[in-house]
N, C-alpha and C positions, 0 to 999 in steps of 0.2 A: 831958783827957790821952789819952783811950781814942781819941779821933776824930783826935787828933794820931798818934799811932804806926799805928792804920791807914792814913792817907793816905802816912805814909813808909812804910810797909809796901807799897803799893800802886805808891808814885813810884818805889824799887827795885827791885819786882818788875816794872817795864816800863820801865828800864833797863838799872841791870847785871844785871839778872836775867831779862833779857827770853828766852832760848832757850827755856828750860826756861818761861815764862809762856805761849810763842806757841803750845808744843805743848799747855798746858792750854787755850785759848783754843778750838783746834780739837777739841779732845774734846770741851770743853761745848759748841761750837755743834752738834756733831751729835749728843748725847746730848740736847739740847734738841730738836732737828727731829724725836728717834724718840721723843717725850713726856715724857722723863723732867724732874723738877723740880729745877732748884739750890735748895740748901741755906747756909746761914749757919753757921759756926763760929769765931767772934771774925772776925778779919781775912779768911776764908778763903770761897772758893764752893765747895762739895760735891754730888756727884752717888754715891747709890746706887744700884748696879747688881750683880745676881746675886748670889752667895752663897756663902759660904764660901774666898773667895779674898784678904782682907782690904786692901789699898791700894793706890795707887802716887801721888807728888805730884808735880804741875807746875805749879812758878811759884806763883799764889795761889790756885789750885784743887788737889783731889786728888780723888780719885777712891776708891770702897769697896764692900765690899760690903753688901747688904740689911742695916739694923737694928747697927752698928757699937757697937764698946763704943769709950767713953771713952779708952779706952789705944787705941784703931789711930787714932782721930783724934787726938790728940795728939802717937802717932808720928806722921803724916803732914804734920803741922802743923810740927812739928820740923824737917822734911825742906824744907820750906818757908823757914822762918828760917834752912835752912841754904841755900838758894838766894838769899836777900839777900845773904849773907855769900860765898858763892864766887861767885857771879852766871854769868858764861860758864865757869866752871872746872866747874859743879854736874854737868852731864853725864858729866862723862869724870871727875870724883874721885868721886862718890856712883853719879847715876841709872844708867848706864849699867852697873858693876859689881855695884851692887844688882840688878839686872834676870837679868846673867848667875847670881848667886847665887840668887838665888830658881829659875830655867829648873836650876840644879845641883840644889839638894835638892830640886825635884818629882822629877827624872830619877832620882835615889837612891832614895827612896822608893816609887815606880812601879816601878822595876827588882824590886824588896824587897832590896835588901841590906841594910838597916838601915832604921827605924822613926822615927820624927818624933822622938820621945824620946831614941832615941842619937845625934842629930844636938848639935852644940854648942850653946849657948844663944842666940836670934835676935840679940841684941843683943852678942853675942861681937865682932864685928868691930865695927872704929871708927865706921863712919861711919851704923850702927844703932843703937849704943849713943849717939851722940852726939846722933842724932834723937831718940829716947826718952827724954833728959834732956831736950832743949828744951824740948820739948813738955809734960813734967811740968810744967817748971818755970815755963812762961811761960802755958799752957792750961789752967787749972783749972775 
């Protein structure tokens, strides 16, 4: 059953899920030309890179940083399952606001006007909180 839900895992993610796959497609090839190893995580090919900046996912790849815990691949995984599920929509409902959010509270926190701690909870908004359940739930 595991090798079944991978392969549609994989058939969706280079269908309707293909934008968001073709930009992870292109990460990995060049993160592969400048040495780095893909990695396996259920359905998923993984590359860690640097430190202390923790994900981003595209398509059936994601991307982390050095020595990841459990919960960011999961998150990211989530973020994945959630690219089957909106497929050409993943950009412009999740990736792309995810992106400016994260580009907001670095700029908050660099500024100093508040501390990581007084920022609301990462999975406060929907469509983090809704990664981080997938991921719980389907990535043990």
């Amino acid at each position: 059953m595991r090798i079944v839900k991978g392969i549609l895992f994989w058939a969706i993610s280079l269908t309707w899920g293909l934008p968001m796959t073709l930009i992870g497609t292109i990460c990995a090839i060049a993160l592969i030309v400048t040495g780095h190893k893909p990695q396996r995580f259920h359905y998923f090919i993984y590359f860690e890179v640097g430190s202390g900046w923790g994900g981003f996912e595209a398509g059936g790849f994601f991307f982390v940083n050095r020595h990841p815990s459990l919960h960011i691949r999961q998150h990211e995984s989530g973020h994945g399952l959630q690219n089957i599920m909106l497929g050409v929509l993943m950009p412009f409902l999740v990736s792309i606001p995810s992106m400016i959010r994260c580009w907001y509270i670095a700029l908050i926190i660099r500024s100093g006007k508040k501390k990581y701690s007084d920022l609301p909870d990462y999975d406060a908004i929907w469509f983090e909180g809704w990664a981080t359940r997938l991921g719980e739930k389907h990535f043990k």
